[in-house]
N, C-alpha and C positions, 0 to 999 in steps of 0.2 A: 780714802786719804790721798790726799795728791801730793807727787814728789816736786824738789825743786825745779826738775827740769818742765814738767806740764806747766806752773809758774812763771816760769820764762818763756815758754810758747805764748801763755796768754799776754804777758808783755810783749813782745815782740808781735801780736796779732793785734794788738792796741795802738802800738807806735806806727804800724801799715795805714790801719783808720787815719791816725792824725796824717798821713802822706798824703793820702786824697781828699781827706776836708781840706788840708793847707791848698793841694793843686786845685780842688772845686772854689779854694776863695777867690786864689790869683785869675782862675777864669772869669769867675763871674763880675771881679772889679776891675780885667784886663780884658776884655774880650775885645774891643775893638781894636787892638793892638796887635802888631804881629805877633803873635806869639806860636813859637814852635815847642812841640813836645819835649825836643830834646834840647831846648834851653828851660823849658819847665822843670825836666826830671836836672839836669845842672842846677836850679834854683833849690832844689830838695835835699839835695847831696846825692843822686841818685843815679845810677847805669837806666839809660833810656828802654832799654826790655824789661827790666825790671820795674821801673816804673810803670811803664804799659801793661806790663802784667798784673800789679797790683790794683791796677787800677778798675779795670776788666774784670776785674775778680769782683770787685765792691759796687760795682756803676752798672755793670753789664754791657758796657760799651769801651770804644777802645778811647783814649784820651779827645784823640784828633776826629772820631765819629760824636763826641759828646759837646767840644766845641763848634763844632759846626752845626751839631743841632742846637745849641743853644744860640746862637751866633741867627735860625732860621727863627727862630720862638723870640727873639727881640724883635727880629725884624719885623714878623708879622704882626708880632700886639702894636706893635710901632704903625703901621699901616692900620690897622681897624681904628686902632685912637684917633689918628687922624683921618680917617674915609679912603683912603687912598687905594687902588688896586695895581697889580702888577698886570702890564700892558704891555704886548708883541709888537716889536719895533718892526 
């Protein structure tokens, strides 16, 4: 039998989830925009460690390693779609 307090862990472990789908939306419909971590965890209601932490915990990456690799994963399907390679100036 679970007390109310295990009930409200599992809320509170629910309401974490939605922090990071919300932050995985705003990246992936913002990504080509500046966007800093710490006006992301600002857009959440949230302390920027805390936010990184929650995040890292769900993604396995840190906010600003997941942006950047997403940010690398555009760029390249972006270039195979169109032929193009990256070239040493």
């Amino acid at each position: 039998m679970m007390c109310i307090d295990q009930f409200s862990l599992l809320d509170d472990e629910k309401h974490n989830v939605d922090y990071v789908d919300t932050a995985l939306d705003i990246i992936h419909s913002e990504y080509l925009y500046d966007i800093t971590i710490e006006r992301l965890a600002v857009r959440l209601g949230l302390d920027h460690s805390y936010f990184s932490s929650l995040f890292r915990k769900k993604i396995g990456l840190s906010p600003k390693e997941y942006l950047l690799n997403y940010r690398m994963n555009i760029a390249a399907s972006l270039m195979i779609d169109h032929g193009n390679s990256v070239s040493v100036a």
